[in-house]
C-alpha positions as CSV (number, residue, x, y, z in Angstrom):
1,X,21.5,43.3,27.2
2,X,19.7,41.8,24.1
3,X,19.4,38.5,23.6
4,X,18.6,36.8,19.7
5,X,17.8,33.6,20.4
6,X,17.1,30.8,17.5
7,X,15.5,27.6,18.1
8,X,15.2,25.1,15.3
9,X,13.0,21.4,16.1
10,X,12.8,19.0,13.4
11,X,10.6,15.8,13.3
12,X,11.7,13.4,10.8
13,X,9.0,10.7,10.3
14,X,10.3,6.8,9.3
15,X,7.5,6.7,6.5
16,X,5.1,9.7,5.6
17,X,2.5,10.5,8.2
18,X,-1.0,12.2,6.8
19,X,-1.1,15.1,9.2
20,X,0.7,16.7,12.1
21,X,-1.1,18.9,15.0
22,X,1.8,20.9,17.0
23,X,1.4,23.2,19.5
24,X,4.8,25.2,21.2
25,X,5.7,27.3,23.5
26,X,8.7,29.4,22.2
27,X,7.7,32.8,22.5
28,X,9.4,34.4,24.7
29,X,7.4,36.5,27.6
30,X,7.5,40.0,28.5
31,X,7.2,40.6,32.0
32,X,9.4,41.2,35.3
33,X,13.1,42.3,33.8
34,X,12.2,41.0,30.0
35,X,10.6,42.3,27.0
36,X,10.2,40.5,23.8
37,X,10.9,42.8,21.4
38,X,10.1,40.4,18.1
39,X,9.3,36.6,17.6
40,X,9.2,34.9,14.4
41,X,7.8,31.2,13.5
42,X,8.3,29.6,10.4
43,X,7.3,25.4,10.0
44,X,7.7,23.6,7.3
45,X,5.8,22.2,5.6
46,X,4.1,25.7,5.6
47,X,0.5,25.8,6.9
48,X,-1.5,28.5,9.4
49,X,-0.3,29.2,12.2
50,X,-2.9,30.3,15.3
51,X,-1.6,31.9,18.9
52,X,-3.4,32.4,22.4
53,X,-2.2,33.0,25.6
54,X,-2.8,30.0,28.5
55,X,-4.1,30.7,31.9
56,X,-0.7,31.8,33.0
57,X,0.0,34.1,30.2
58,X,2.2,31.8,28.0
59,X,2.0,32.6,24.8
60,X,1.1,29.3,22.8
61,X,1.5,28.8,18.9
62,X,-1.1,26.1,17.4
63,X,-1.0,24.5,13.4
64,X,-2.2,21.7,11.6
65,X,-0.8,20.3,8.2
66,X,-3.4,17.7,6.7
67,X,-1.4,15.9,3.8
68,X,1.5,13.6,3.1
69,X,5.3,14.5,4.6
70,X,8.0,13.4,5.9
71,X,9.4,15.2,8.4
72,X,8.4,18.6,10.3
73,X,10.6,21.8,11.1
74,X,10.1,24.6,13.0
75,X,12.3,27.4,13.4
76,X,11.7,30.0,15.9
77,X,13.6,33.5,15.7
78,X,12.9,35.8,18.9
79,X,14.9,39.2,20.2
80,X,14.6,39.8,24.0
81,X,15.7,42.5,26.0
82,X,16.7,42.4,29.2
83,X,17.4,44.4,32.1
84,X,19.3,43.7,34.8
85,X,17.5,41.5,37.7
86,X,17.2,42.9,41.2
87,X,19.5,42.3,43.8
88,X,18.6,39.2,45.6
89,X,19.7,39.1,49.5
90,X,21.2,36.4,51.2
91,X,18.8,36.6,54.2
92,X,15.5,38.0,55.5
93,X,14.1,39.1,58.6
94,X,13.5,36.7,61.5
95,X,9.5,36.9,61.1
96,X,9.5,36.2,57.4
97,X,7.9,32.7,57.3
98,X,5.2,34.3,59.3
99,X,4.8,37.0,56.4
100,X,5.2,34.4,54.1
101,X,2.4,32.0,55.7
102,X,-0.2,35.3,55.4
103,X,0.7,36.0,52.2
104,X,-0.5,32.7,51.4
105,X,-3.5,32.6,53.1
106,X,-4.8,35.4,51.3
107,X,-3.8,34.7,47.6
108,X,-4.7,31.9,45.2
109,X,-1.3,30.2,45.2
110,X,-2.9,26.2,45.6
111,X,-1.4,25.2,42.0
112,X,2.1,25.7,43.0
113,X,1.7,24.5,46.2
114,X,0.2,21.2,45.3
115,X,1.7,18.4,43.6
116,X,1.5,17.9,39.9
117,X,2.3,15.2,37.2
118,X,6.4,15.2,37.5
119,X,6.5,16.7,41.5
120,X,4.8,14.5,43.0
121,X,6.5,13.2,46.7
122,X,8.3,9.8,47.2
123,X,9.7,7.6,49.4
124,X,13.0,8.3,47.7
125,X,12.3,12.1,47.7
126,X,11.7,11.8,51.4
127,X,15.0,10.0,52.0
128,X,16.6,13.0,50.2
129,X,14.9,15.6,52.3
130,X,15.9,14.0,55.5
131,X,19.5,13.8,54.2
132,X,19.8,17.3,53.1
133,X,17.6,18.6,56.3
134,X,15.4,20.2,54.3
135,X,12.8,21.8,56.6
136,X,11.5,25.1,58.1
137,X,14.5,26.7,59.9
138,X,16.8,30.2,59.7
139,X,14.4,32.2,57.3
140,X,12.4,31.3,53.7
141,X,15.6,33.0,51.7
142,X,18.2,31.0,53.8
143,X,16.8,27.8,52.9
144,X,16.1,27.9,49.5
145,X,20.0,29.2,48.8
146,X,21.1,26.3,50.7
147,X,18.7,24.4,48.7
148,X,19.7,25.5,45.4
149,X,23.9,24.9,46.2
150,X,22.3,21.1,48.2
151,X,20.6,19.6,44.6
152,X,23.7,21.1,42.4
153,X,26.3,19.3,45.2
154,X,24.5,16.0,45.0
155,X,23.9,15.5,41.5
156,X,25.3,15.1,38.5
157,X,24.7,16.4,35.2
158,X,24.7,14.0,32.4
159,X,22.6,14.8,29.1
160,X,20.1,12.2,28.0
161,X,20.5,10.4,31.0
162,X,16.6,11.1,31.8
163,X,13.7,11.5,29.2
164,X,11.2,14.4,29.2
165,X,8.6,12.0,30.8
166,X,11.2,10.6,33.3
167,X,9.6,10.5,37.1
168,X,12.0,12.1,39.9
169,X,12.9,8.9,41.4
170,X,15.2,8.0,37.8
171,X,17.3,10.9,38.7
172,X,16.6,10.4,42.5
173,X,18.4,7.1,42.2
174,X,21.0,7.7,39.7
175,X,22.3,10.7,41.4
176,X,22.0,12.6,37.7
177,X,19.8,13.9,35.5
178,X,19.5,17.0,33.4
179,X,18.2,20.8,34.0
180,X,14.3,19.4,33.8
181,X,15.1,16.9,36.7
182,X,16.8,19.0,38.9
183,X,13.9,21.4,39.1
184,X,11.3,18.9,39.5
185,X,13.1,17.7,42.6
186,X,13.5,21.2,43.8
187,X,9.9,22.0,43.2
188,X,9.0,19.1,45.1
189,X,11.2,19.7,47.9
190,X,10.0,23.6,48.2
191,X,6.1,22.0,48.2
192,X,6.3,19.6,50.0
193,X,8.5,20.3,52.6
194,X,8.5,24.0,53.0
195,X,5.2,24.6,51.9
196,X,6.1,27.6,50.0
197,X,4.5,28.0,46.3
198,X,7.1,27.1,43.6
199,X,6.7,27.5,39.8
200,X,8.7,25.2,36.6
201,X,10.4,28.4,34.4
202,X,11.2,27.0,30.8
203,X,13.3,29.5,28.7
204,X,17.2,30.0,27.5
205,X,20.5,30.2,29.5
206,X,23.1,32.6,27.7
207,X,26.6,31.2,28.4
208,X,29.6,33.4,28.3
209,X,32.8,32.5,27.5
210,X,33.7,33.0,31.1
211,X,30.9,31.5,33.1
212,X,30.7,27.8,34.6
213,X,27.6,26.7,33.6
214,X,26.7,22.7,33.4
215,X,24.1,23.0,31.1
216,X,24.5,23.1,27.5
217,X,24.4,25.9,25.3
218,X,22.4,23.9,22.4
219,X,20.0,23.0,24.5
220,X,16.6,24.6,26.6
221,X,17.0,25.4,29.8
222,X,14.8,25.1,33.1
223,X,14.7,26.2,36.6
224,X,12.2,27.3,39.4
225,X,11.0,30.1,40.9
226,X,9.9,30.7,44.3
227,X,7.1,32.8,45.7
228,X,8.9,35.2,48.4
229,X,7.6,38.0,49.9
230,X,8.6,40.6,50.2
231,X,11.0,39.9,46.7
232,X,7.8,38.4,44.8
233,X,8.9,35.6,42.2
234,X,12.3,34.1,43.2
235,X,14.6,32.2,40.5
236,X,16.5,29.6,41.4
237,X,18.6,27.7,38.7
238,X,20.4,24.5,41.1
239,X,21.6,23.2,37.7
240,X,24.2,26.0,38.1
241,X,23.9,26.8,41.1
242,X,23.0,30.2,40.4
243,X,20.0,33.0,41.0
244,X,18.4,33.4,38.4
245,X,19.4,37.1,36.6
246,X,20.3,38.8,33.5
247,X,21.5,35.4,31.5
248,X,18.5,33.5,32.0
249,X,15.7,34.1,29.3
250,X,12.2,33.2,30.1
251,X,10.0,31.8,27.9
252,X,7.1,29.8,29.8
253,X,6.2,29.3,33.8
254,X,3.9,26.7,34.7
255,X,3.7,23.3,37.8
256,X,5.7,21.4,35.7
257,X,7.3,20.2,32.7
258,X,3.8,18.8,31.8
259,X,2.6,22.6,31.4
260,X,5.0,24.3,29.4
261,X,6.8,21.7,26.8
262,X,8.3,24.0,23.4
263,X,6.3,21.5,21.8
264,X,3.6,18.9,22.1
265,X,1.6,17.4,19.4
266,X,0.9,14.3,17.5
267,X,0.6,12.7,14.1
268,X,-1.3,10.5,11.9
269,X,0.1,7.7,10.3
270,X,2.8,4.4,10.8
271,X,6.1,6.2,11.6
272,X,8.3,6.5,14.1
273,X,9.7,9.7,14.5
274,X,13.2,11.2,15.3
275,X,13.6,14.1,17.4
276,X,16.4,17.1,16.9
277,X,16.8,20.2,18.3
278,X,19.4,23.1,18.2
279,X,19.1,26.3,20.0
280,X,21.4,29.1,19.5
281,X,21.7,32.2,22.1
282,X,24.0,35.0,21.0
283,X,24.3,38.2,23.2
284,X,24.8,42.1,22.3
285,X,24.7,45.1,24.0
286,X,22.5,47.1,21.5
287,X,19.7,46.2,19.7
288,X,19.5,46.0,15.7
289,X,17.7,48.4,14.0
290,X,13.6,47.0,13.4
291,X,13.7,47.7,9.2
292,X,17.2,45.0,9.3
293,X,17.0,41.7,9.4
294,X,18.4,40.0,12.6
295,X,22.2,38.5,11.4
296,X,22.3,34.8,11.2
297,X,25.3,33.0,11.7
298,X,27.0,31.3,8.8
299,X,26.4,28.0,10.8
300,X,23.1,28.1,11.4
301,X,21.6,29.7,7.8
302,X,23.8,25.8,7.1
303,X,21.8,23.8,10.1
304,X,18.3,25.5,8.7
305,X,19.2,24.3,5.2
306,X,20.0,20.6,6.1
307,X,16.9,20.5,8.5
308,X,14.6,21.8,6.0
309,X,16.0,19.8,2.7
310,X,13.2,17.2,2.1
311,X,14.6,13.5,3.1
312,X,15.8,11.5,0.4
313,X,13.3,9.2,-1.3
314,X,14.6,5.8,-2.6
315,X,14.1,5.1,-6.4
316,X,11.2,4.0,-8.0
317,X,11.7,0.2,-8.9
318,X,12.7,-0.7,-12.3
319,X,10.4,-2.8,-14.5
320,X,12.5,-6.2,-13.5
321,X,12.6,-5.7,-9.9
322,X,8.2,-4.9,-10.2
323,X,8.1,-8.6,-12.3
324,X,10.3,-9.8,-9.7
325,X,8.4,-9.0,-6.9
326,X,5.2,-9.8,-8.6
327,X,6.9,-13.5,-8.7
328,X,7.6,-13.6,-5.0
329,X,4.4,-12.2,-4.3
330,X,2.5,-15.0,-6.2
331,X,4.4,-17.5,-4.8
């Protein structure tokens, strides 16, 4: 299956900030089933844009615009093709926590193992633990599907019912959150309680006409993997209550949130800025030709256009109301 995948950000300022410094993470990555076949950025205003690739092979975009604006937009345009995911069983052998223990023991797995910024253990994520028994029984594989089907039974979904910066126990105690909540807690669980190393997957969810999803389609998506052996890298999306496969698009891995946001950055000036994002996912079963443009959708060549038109700037003040507020400034 191919996957072209467009995801627009705009940040439009209150007054005009001097310079922004962004950094994202929209590139989608090639590895296990994937392959990103192209990626295009474009940012306006238009400025250089610099790329690396972070300790866990992220690919990271990097620009600065020094000068006057008023708002920033970034489109990013990415094809992906991907093959369809191995079959994941429903059980493993009877010995496989002790293969999973000296697997362990001999790699470097202590970052996803420990807790980070948005997994770290609570009194509230202990209460939930001990109310969905989650502890070392049956095999690894067991437990983690039980897990997965557990945090999609007990909470809701409700968009912007959390922030990006929301702590576990928000969600914890409202019963709800969003995709980024829902896999912090699972991380947390998986660490903490089953001590087996757990990663934060940032990337896109196709949705079908005919599947269930609770996610939005305009949105990111996120969900976890876990380190199995002998499977390797296990994804687990308890949003949906699905395994991770074929529809899910992967774009960053990392211990949390805080590691792999699309984009963090900051600006210079006294503004307060407004956040909007639209992400469009459309599937095909071949790929287009490399010397033709990808097709955009009537709707979205519309959404780039309104993004990108410069805000409207009020009117310069006539000569009377300049003498008039000359007055009141006098007085």
């Amino acid at each position: 299956m191919y996957y072209s995948i467009r995801h627009l950000t705009k940040f439009l300022y209150s007054n005009q900030v001097s310079e922004s410094m962004m950094e994202t993470r929209m590139h989608p990555r090639s590895d296990q089933n994937q392959r990103c076949l192209t990626f295009h950025l474009s940012v306006s205003p238009r400025c250089r844009v610099f790329s690396y690739r972070d300790h866990l092979a992220n690919h990271v975009h990097h620009f600065d615009i020094p000068g006057m604006h008023g708002q920033l937009v970034i489109v990013a345009e990415s094809l992906v093709e991907v093959q369809p995911a191995a079959q994941v069983p429903a059980f493993l052998a009877p010995d496989a926590w002790r293969d999973l223990d000296a697997m362990v023991e001999q790699g470097d797995y202590w970052e996803m193992l420990l807790p980070s910024e948005f997994t770290e253990p609570t009194p509230a994520l202990d209460e939930l633990a001990a109310e969905l028994d989650v502890r070392r029984r049956d095999d690894p594989l067991m437990v983690l599907h039980n897990l997965n089907r557990q945090i999609y039974e007990h909470f809701d979904y409700k968009p912007k019912s959390t922030k990006v910066d929301s702590p576990i126990d928000l969600a914890l105690g409202a019963k709800a959150g969003v995709c980024q909540d829902f896999a912090h807690i699972m991380i947390a669980l998986v660490r903490s309680k089953l001590r087996i190393p757990c990663r934060y997957v940032s990337g896109y969810l196709f949705h079908g006409e005919s599947d269930l999803d609770r996610s939005i389609s305009s949105a990111t998506h996120a969900w976890v993997e876990a380190l199995i052996p002998p499977l390797g890298w296990v994804g687990f999306d308890p949003t949906n209550w699905l395994v991770a496969g074929d529809r899910h698009i992967r774009t960053a891995i990392g211990r949390d949130y805080a590691d792999v946001p699309p984009t963090h950055g900051i600006f210079r000036g006294r503004a307060a800025s407004e956040l909007t994002v639209a992400v469009r996912v459309t599937a095909s079963l071949g790929a287009p030709s490399f010397d033709q443009d990808l097709p955009v959708p009537e709707d979205w060549s519309t959404l780039v256009e309104k993004a990108t038109r410069l805000p409207e700037q009020p009117p310069p003040p006539t000569r009377q109301q300049q003498m008039a507020q000359q007055q009141q400034d006098t007085v």
